[in-house]
N, C-alpha and C positions, 0 to 999 in steps of 0.2 A: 384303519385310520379313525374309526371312533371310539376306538377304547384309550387312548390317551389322551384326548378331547373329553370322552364323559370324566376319564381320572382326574383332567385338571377342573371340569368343572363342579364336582365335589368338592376339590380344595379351594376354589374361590367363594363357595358357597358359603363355606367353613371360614371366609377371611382371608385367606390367603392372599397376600396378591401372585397373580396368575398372568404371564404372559405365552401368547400362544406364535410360532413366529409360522409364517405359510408361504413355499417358496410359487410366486404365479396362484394359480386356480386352486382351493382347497377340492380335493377328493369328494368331500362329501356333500359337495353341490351337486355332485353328477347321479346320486344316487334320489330313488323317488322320494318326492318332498323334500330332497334335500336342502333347503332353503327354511323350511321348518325343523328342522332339527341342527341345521347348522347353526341356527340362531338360540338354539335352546341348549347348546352343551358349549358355544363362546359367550354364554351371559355373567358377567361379573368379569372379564377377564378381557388383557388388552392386548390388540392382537394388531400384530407388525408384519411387513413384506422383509422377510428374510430368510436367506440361505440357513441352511443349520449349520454348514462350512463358516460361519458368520459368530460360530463360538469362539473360534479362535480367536479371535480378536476386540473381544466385547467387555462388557463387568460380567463376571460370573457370576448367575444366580444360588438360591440355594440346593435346589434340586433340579437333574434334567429326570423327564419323559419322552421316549420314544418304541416305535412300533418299526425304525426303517429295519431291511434287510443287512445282516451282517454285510454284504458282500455290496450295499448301497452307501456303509458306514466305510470299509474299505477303499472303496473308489474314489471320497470325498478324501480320503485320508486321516479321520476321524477313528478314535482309538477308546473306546469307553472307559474301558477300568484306566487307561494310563492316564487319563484325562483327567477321572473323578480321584485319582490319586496325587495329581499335582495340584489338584485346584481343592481340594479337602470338599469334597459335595456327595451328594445321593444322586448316580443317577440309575433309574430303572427303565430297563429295556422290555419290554413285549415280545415273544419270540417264540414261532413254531418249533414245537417238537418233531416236525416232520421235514424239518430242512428249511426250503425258503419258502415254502407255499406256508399260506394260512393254513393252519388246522381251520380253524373257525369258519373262513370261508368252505370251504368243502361240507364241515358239520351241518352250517345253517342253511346248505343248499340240499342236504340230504332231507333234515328235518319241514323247510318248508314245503320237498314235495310230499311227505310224510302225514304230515300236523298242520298242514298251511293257513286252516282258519282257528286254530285253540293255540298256538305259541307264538310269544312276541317276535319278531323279527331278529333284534339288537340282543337278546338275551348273555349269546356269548361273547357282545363288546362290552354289556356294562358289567358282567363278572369279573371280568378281565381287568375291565375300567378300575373298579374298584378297588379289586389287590394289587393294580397298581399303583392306587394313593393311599392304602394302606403300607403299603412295603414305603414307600419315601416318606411317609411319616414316623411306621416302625422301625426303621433303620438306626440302631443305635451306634453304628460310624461310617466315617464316607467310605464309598466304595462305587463299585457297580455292581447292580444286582440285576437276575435276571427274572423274569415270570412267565412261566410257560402256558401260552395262550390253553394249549388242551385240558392241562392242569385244572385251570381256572374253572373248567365246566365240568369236568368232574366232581371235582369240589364239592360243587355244587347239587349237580345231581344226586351223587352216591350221599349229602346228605353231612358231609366231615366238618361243613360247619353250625353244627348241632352245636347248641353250650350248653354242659353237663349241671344238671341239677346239682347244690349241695349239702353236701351231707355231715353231719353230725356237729349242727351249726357251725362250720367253718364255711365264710364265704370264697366268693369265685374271684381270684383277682383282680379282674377284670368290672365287676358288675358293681 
């Protein structure tokens, strides 16, 4: 639950306007200092008491994020791609490679008892976080796209987002 939270709070930082909707108690009060960090990835962004079921019948934004469990998307009766398909939008899903458990949770419980005083805590939300406001921003048509939470921290780790030096004065198209 805090990797779509820091992804929007990137994009409101950036301008965006950013609505956050929370159905009852956000998750991430319950976590230590939750109250500090809750208040530091909803800043810029305006945040509503609502079901996600509550799409159905609202204005559609231009992009959704989420982290729920396909089988929590299911149950609501919520259908990503046919959704972002009738509604012409971006939205980007978070989603374990390992079924419905968190990869990330398990990784950061391995690592903490590992590393527990030299690695941040949140590392593989705000990786996560982040390819997933970069994927709703790089999305060049509506759809549903997916990001796979383990992904994100390999990524990372192994190094893949290294930007290649250039060479033989042609620039990087990006930079």
């Amino acid at each position: 639950y805090v990797a779509p939270a820091y992804a929007g709070m990137l994009l409101a930082e950036q301008g965006h306007p950013v609505t956050k909707w929370t159905n009852g108690r956000d998750p991430i009060l319950a976590l230590r200092r939750g109250a500090e960090l809750w208040a530091w990835v909803n800043a810029g962004k305006t945040v509503e008491a609502r079901h996600p079921r509550a799409l159905l019948a609202c204005e559609w934004p231009e992009g959704v994020l989420d982290n729920f469990r396909p089988s929590t998307l299911a149950r609501w009766d919520l259908d990503p791609a046919a959704l972002a398909r009738e509604r012409g939008l971006v939205w980007v899903s978070l989603r374990s490679e390992v079924g419905e458990v968190s990869f990330d949770l398990l990784a950061q419980a391995r690592a903490w008892m590992d590393f527990a005083p030299w690695m941040p805590f949140y590392l593989g939300d705000t990786a996560a976080g982040l390819w997933m406001a970069f994927k709703l921003l790089a999305a060049r048509e509506p759809g549903h796209y997916v990001v796979g939470h383990a992904s994100c921290l390999v990524k990372l780790i192994e190094g893949e987002l290294v930007v290649p030096v250039a060479r033989d004065g042609q620039t990087i198209p990006w930079d």
